[in-house]
Backbone as ProteinMPNN parsed JSONL, in Angstrom:
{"seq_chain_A": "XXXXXXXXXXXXXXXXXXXXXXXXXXXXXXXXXXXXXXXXXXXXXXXXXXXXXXXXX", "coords_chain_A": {"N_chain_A": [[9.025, 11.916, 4.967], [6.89, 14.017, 7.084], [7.53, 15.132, 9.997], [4.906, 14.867, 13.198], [3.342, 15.75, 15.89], [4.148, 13.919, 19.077], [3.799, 12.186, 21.797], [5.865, 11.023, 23.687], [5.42, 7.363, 25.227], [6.203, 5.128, 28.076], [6.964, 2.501, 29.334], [7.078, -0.105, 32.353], [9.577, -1.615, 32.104], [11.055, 0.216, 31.027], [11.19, 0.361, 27.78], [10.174, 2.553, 24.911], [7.391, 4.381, 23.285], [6.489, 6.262, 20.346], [3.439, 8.463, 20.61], [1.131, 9.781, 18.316], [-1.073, 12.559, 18.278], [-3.42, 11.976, 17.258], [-3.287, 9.037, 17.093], [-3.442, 8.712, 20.017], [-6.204, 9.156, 20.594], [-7.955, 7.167, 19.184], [-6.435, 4.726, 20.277], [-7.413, 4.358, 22.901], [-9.324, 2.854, 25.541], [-7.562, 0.31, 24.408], [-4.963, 0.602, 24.47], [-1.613, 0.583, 23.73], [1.002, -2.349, 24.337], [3.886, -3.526, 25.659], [6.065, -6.233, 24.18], [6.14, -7.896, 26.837], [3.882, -7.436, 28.022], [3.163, -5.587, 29.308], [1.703, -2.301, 29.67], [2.468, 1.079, 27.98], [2.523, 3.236, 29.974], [3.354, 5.594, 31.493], [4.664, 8.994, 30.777], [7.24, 9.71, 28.687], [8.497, 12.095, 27.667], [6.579, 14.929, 26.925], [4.641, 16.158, 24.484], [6.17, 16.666, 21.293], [7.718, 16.898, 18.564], [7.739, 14.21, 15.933], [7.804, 10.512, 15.066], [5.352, 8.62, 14.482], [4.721, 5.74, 16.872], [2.495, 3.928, 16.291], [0.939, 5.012, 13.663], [2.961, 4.947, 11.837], [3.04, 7.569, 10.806]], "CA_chain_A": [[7.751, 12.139, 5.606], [7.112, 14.894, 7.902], [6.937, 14.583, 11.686], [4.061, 15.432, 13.635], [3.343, 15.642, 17.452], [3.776, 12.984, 19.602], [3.895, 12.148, 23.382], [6.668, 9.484, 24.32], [5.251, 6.598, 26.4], [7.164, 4.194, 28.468], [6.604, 1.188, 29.778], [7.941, -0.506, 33.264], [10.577, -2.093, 31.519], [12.061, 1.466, 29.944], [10.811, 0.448, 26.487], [9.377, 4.125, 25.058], [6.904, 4.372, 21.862], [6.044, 7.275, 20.372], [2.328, 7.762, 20.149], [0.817, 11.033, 17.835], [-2.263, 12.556, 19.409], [-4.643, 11.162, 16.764], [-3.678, 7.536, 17.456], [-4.195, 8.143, 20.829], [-7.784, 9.011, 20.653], [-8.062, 6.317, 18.329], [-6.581, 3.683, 20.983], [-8.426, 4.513, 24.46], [-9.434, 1.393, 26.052], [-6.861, -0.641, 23.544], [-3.863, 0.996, 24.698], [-0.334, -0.859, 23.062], [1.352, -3.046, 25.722], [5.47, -4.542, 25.213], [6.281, -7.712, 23.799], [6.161, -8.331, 27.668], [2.589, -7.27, 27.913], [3.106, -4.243, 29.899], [1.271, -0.946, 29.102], [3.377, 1.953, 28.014], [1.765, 4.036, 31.409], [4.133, 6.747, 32.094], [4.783, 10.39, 29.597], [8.48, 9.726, 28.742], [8.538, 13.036, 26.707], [5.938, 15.355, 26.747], [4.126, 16.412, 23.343], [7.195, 16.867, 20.371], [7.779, 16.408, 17.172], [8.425, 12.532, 15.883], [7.595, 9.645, 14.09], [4.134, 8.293, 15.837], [4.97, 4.15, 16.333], [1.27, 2.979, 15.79], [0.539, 5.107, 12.346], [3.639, 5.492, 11.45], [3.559, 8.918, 9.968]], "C_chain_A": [[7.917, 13.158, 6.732], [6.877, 14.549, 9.345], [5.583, 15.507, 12.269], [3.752, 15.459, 15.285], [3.213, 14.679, 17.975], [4.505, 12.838, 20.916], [4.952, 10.813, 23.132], [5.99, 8.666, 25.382], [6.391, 5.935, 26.901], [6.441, 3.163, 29.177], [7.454, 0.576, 31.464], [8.892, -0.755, 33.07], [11.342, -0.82, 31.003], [11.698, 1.062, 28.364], [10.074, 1.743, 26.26], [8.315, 3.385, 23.539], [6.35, 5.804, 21.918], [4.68, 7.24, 19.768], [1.448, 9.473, 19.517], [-0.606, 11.081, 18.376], [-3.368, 11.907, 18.214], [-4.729, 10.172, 16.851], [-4.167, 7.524, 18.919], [-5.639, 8.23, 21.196], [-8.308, 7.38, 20.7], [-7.833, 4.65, 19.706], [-6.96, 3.83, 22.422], [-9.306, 3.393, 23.992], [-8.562, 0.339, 24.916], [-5.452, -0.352, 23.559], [-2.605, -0.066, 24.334], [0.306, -1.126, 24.594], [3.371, -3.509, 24.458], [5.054, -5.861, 24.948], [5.903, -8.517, 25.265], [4.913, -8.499, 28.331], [2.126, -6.278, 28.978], [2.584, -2.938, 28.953], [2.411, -0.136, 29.283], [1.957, 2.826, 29.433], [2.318, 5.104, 31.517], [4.835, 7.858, 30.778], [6.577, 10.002, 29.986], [9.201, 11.427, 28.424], [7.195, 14.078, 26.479], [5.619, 15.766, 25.176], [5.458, 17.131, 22.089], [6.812, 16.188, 18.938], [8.285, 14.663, 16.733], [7.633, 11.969, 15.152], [6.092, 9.375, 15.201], [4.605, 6.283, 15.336], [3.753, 3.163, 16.032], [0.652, 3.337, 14.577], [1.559, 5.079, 11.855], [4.442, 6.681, 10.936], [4.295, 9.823, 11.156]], "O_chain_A": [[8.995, 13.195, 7.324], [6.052, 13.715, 9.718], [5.31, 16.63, 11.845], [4.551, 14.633, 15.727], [2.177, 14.098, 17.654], [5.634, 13.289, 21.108], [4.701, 9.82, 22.449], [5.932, 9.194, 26.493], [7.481, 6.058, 26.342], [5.255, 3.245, 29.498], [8.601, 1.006, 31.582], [9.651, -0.18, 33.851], [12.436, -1.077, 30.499], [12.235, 1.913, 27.655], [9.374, 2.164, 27.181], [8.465, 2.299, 22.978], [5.922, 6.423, 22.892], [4.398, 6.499, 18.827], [1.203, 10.29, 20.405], [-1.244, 10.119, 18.803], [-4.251, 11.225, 18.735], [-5.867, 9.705, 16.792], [-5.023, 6.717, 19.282], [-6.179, 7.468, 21.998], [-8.777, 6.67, 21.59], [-8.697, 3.811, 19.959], [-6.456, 2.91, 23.068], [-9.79, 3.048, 22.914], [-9.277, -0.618, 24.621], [-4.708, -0.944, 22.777], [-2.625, -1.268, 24.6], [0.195, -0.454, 25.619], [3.714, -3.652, 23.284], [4.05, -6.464, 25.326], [5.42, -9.643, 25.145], [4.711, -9.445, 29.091], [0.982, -6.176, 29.42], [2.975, -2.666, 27.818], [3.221, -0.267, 30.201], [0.728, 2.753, 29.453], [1.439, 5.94, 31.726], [5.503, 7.333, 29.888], [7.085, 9.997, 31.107], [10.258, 11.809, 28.926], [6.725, 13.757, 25.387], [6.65, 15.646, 24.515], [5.536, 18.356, 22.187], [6.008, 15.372, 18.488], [9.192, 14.093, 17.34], [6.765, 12.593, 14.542], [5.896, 9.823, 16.33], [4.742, 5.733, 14.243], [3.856, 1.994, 15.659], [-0.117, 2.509, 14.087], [1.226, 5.279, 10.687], [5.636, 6.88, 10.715], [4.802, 10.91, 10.88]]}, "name": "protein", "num_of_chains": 1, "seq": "XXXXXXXXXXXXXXXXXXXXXXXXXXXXXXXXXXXXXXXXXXXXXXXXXXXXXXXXX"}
């Protein structure tokens, strides 16, 4: 599968996810949180190539 653009989040904890810009439209006001129930909040990685971790592609 090919990669497509995606921002690294992070979370307080240092957990990252990578999130491609069409999911994040998609999740404004529903933003993913850690197992811990922290929001990823903070750009780990500015806009790159990668897997996106909420569509997968």
């Amino acid at each position: 599968m090919k990669n497509q653009k995606v921002i690294t989040w992070q979370a307080p904890t240092g957990e990252t996810l990578n999130i491609c810009t069409k999911c994040e439209k998609k999740l404004a006001g529903n933003w993913p949180k850690t197992s811990e129930g922290q929001e990823y909040c903070q750009v780990s990685k500015g806009l790159h190539k990668g897997h996106c971790g909420n569509c997968g592609k």
